[in-house]
C-alpha angles and dihedrals in degrees: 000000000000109000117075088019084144122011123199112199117197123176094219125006120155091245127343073223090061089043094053087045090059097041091048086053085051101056134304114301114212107274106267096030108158123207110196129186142198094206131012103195080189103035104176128202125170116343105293085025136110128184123222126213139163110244108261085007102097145042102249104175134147124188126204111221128187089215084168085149089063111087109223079250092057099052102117102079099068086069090045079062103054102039086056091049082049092047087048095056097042093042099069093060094054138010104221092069108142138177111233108201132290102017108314110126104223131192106207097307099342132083124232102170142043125195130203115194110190112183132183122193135222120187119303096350144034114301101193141335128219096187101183123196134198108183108172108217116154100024116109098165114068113183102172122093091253100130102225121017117166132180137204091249096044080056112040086032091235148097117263131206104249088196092051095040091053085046093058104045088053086064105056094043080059084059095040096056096038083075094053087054085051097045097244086149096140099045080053088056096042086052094048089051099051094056096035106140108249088005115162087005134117098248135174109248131188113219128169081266099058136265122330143163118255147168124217103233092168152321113236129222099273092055089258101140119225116218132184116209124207091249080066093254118131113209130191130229140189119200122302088010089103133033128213114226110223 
């Protein structure tokens, strides 16, 4: 087993991600390494956003990889990775876990995860990888502005074992990237697509030409994801280029 091959546990910390930044600029920690906390005062998501989480509520964790067999335009696929091993665990605890593109874990309309991929590249590879992860699972109670927090308590109706629950998602990071060492990169991308959130449905949609109705057909390799339109265009997106309406 790689990941969680040596887990550092902090009470506060500003972000595990922070923390494995600063580990990876010290030496070289042993690959899965796995930095846990029970309180991030600067929780951070994608670039403008924050992450809020009761102290000793959540799972706040981030892990340090060595992917040197994944080409920088290949990248995406470690987020692919992690936002399966995400949708594993939550997923059995409901049915109704998603992937909304291109890494948020969703339960029905609601989000329950959050994923932050933080590559640096070396040549012609993947130098290192800092994948940090805030799952809310005991929170019921969300203060900040974000629109639709949700949290595994608030959905099985029940207190869960922070501990266990850490445990196990260690573990199926291990599986998942298992495939990518064995080069099971198209059965990865087969997986993220059938649980893609609005996948293969008519959906409203926010470009920089307005609203429209669209339909995910894929996302490609490199995370751009392809839309059809109903005026029969497909059109292709990067993060943060189309909005989903909810």
């Amino acid at each position: 087993m790689i990941i969680g091959s040596y887990v550092r546990h902090y009470e506060k910390v500003s972000s595990t991600n922070t923390v494995a930044l600063a580990m990876l600029r010290e030496g070289k920690p042993s690959e899965g390494t796995v930095i846990t906390a029970s309180f991030q005062d600067s929780g951070r998501g994608q670039p403008g956003n924050s992450w809020e989480s009761e102290p000793g509520s959540n799972l706040l964790m981030s892990v340090i990889l060595y992917p040197v067999m994944v080409k920088p335009w290949e990248q995406f696929i470690i987020s692919r990775m992690i936002s399966l091993a995400v949708h594993d665990l939550v997923s059995l605890h409901t049915p109704d876990a998603t992937i909304k593109w291109p890494n948020d874990i969703y339960v029905r309309d609601d989000k329950i995860a959050g994923i932050l991929i933080e590559n640096s590249i070396m040549g012609k590879t993947l130098g290192s990888t800092v994948a940090g992860i805030g799952l809310n699972v005991n929170q019921t109670v969300f203060r900040s502005d974000a629109p639709n927090p949700v949290s595994l308590a608030s959905v099985t109706g029940t207190a869960h074992d922070l501990p266990a629950i850490t445990g196990k998602l260690t573990e199926l990071i291990d599986s998942r990237y298992g495939m990518i060492l064995r080069g099971e990169t198209a059965a990865l991308e087969k997986d993220y697509q059938e649980v893609l959130y609005k996948a293969g449905t008519w959906h409203h949609y926010r470009d920089s030409h307005g609203v429209f109705e669209g339909l995910i057909d894929r996302v490609k390799p490199d995370g751009m994801l392809v839309m059809r339109k109903r005026n029969g265009e497909t059109a292709e997106y990067a993060f943060k280029e189309v909005d989903y309406i909810l």
